[in-house]
TORTILUM-382386 format. One record per atom (N, C-alpha, C): residue in three letters; atom name; x, y, z negated. Coordinates in pm, 1 decimal. Atoms other than C-alpha are relative to their C-alpha. Layout:
# residues N
(r ala,CA,(X,Y,Z)),
...
//
This chain:
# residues 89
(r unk,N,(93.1,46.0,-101.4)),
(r unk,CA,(1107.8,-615.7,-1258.1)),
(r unk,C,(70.8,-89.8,101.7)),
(r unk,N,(-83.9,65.7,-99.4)),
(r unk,CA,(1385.8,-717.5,-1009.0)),
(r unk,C,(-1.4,-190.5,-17.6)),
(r unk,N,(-44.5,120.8,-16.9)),
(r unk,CA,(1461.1,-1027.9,-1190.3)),
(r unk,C,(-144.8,-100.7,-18.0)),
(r unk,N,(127.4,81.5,45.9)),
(r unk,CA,(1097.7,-1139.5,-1293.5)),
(r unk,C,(-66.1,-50.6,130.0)),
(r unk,N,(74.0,-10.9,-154.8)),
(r unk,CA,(1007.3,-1071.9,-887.8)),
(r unk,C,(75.9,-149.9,25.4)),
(r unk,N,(-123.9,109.6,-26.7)),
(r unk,CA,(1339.0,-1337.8,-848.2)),
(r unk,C,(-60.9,-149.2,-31.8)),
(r unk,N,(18.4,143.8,54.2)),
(r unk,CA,(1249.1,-1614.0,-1050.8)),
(r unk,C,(-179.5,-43.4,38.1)),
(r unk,N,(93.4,22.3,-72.9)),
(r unk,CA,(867.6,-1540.7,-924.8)),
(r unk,C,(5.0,-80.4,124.0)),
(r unk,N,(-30.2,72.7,-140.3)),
(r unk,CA,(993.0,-1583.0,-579.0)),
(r unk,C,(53.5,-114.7,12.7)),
(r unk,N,(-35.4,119.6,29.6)),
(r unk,CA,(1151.2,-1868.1,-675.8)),
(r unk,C,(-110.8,-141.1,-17.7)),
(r unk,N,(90.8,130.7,3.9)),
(r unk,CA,(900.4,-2074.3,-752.0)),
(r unk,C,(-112.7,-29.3,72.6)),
(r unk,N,(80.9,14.2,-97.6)),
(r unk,CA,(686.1,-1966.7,-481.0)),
(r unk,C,(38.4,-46.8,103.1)),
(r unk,N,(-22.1,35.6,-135.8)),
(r unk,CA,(890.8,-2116.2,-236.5)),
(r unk,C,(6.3,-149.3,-29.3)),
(r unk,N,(54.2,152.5,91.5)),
(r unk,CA,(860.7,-2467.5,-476.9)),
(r unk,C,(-132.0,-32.6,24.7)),
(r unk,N,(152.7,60.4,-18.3)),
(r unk,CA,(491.4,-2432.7,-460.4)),
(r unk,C,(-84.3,-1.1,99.6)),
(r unk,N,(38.2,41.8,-96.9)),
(r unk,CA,(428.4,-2351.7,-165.6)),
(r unk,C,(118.8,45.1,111.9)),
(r unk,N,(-80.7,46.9,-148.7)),
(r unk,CA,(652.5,-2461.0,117.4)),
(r unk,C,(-7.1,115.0,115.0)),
(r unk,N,(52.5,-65.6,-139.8)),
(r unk,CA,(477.3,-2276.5,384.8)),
(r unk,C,(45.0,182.8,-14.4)),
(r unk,N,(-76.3,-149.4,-18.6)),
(r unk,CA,(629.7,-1913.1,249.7)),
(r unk,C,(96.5,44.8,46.5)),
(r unk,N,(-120.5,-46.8,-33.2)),
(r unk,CA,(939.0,-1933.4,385.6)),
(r unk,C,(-57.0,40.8,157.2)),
(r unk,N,(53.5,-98.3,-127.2)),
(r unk,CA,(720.9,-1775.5,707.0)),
(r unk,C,(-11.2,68.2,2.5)),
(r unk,N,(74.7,-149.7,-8.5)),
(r unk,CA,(614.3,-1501.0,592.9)),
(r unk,C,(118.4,89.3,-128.6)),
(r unk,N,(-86.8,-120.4,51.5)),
(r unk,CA,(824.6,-1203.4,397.2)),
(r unk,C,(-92.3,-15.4,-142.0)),
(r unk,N,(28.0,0.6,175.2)),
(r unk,CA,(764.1,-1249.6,-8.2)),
(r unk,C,(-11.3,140.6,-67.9)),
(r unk,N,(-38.4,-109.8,47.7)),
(r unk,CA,(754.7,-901.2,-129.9)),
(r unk,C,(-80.5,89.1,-172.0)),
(r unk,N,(81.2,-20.2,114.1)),
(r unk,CA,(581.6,-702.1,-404.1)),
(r unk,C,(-158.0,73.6,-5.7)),
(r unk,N,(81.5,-27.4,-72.3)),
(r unk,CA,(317.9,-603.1,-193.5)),
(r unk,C,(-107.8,-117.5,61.9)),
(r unk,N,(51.5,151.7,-38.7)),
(r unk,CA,(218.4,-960.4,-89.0)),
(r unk,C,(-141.3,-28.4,-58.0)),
(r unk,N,(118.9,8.4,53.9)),
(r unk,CA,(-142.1,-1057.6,-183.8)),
(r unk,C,(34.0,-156.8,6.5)),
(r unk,N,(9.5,155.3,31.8)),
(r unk,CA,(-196.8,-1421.2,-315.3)),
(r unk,C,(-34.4,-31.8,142.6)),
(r unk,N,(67.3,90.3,-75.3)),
(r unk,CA,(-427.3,-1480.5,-0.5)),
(r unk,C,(99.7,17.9,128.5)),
(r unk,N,(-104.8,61.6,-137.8)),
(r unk,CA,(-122.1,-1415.1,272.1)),
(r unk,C,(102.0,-105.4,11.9)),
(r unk,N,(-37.2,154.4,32.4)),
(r unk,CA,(-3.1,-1729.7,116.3)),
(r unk,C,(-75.3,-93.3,111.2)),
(r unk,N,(105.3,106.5,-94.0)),
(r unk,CA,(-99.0,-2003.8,395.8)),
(r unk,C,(-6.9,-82.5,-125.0)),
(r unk,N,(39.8,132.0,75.6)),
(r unk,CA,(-307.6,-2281.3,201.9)),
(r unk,C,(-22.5,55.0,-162.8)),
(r unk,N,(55.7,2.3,115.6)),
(r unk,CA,(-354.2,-2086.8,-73.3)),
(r unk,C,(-172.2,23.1,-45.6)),
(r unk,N,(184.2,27.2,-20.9)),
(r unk,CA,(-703.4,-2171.0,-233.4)),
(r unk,C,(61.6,-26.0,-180.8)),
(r unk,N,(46.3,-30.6,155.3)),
(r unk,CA,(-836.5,-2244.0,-591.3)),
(r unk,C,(113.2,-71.7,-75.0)),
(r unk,N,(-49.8,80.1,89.3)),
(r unk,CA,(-585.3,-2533.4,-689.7)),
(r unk,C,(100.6,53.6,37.3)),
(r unk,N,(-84.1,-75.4,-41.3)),
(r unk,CA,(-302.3,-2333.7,-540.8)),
(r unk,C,(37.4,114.4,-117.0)),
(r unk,N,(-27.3,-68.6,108.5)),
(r unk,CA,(-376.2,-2076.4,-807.8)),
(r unk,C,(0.6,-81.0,-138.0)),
(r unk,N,(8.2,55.7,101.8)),
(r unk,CA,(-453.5,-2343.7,-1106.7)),
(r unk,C,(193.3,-26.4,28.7)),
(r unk,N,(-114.4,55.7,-35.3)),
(r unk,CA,(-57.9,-2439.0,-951.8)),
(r unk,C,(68.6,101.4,-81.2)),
(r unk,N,(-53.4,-140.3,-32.7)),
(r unk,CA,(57.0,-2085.8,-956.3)),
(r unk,C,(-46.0,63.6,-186.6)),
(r unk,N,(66.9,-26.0,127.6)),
(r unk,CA,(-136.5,-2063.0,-1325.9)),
(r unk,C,(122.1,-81.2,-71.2)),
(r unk,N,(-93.2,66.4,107.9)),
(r unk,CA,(102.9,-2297.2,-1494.9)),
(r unk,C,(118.5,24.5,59.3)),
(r unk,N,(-139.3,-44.1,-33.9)),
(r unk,CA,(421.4,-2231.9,-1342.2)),
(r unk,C,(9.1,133.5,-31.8)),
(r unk,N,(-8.9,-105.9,98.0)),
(r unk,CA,(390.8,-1878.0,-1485.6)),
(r unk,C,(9.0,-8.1,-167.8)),
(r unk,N,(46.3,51.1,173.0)),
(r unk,CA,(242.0,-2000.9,-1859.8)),
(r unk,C,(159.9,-87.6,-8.8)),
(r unk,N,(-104.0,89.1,96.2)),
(r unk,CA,(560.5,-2297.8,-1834.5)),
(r unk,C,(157.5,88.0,48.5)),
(r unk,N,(-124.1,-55.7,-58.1)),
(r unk,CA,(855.3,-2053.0,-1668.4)),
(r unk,C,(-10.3,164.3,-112.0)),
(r unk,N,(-35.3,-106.2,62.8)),
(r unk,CA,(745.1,-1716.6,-1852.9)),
(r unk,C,(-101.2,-7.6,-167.0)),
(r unk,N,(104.9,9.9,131.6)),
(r unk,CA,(522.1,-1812.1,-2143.8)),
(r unk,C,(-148.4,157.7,-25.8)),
(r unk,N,(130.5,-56.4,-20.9)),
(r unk,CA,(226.6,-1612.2,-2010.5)),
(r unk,C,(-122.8,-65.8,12.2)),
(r unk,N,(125.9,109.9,-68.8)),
(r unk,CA,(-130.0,-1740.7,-1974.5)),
(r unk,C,(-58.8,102.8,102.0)),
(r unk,N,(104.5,-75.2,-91.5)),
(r unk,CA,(-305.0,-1545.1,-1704.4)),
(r unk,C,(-101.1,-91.4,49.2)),
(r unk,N,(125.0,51.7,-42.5)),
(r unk,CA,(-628.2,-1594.2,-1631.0)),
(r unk,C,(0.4,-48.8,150.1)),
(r unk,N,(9.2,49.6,-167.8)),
(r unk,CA,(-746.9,-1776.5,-1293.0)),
(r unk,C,(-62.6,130.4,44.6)),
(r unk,N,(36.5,-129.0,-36.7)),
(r unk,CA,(-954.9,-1464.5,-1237.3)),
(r unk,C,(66.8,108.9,25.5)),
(r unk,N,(-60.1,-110.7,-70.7)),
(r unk,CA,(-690.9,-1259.0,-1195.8)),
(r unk,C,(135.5,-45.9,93.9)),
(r unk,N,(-82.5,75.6,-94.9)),
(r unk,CA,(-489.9,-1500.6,-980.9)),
(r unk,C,(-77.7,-7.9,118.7)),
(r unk,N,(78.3,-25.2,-103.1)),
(r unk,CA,(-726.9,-1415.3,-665.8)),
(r unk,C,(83.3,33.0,118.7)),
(r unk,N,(-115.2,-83.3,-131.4)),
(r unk,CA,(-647.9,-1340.6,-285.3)),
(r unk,C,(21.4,73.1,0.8)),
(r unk,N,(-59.4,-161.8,-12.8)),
(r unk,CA,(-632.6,-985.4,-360.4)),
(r unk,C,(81.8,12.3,-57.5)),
(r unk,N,(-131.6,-53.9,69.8)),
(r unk,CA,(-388.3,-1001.1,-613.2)),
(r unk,C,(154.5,-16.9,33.4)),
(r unk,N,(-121.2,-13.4,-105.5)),
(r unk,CA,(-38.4,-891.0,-517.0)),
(r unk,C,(55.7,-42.7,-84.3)),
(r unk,N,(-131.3,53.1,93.4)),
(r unk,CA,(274.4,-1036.8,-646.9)),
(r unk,C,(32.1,154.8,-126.6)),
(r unk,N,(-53.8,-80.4,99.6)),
(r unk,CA,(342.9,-679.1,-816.2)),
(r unk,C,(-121.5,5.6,-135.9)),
(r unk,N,(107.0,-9.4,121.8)),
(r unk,CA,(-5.5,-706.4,-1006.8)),
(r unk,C,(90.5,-117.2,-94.2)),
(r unk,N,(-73.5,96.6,70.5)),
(r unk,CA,(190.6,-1057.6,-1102.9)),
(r unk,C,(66.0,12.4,-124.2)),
(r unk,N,(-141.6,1.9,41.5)),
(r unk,CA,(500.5,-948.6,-1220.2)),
(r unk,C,(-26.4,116.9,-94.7)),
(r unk,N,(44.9,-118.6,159.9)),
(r unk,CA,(335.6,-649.7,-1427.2)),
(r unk,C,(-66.9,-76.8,-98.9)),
(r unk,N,(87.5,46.5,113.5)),
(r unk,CA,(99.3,-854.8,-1597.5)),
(r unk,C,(97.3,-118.9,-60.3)),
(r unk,N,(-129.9,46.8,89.9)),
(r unk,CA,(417.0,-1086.1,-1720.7)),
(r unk,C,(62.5,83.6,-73.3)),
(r unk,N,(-108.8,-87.0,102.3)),
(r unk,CA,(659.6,-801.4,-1817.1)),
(r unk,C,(-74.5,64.6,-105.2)),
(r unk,N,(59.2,-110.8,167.9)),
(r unk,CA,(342.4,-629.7,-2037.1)),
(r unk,C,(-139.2,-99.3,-22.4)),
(r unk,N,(155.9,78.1,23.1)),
(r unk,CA,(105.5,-899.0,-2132.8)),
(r unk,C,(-92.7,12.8,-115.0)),
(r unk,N,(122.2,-134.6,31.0)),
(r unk,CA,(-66.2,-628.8,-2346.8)),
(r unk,C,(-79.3,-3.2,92.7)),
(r unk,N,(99.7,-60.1,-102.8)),
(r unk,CA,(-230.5,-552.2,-2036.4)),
(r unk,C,(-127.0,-76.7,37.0)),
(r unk,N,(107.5,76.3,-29.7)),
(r unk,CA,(-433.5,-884.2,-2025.5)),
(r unk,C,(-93.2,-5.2,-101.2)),
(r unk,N,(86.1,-91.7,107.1)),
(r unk,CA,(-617.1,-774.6,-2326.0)),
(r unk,C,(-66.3,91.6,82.4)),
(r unk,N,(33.0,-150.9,-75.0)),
(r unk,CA,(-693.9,-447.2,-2172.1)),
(r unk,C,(-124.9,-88.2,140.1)),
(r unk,N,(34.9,10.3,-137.2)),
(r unk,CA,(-761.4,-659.9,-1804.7)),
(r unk,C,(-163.0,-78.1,-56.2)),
(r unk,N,(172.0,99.9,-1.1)),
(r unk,CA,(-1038.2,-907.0,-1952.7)),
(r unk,C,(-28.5,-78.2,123.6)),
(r unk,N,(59.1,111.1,-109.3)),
(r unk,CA,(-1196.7,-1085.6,-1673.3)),
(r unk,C,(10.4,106.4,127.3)),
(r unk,N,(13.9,-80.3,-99.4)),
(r unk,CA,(-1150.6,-757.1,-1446.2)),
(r unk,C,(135.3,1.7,60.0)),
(r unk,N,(-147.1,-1.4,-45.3)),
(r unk,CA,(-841.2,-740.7,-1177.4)),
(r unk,C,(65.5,134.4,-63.1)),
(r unk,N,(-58.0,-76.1,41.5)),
(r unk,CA,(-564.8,-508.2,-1304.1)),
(r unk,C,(-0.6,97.5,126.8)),
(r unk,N,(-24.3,-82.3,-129.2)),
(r unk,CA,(-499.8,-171.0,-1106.9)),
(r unk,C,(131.3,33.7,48.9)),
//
């Protein structure tokens, strides 16, 4: 998890600029991202699919979802089967 959170955090500070304000953690919800909005997640959609060879849905790239929903639904992407169009728990 450590290193998937790493290279996550990594590229959230690429896509959006404005995080180095606020504390990155695994608790973080998409929407305490400043400026994040719909094309923010289409952003945040391919830099996952071209860094971990996941596709996640935009539907579960929402303001509620936390970086740890993230970083689970990479390390077991079984689970997006399972998730369907519904957020993971």
């Amino acid at each position: 998890m450590a290193d998937t959170l790493k290279k996550l955090k990594e590229g959230f500070e690429d896509l959006f600029p404005e995080v180095d304000n606020i504390a990155v953690t695994l608790e973080t919800r998409l929407g305490d991202i400043p400026d994040f909005d719909s094309m923010a997640a289409v952003n945040l959609q391919t830099f996952i699919a071209e860094n971990f060879n996941v596709a996640i849905p935009l539907d579960l790239l929402g303001e509620d979802t936390t970086l740890k929903e993230i970083v689970d639904l990479i390390e077991n992407p079984g689970k997006l089967a399972a998730a369907g169009t519904q957020r993971p728990k």
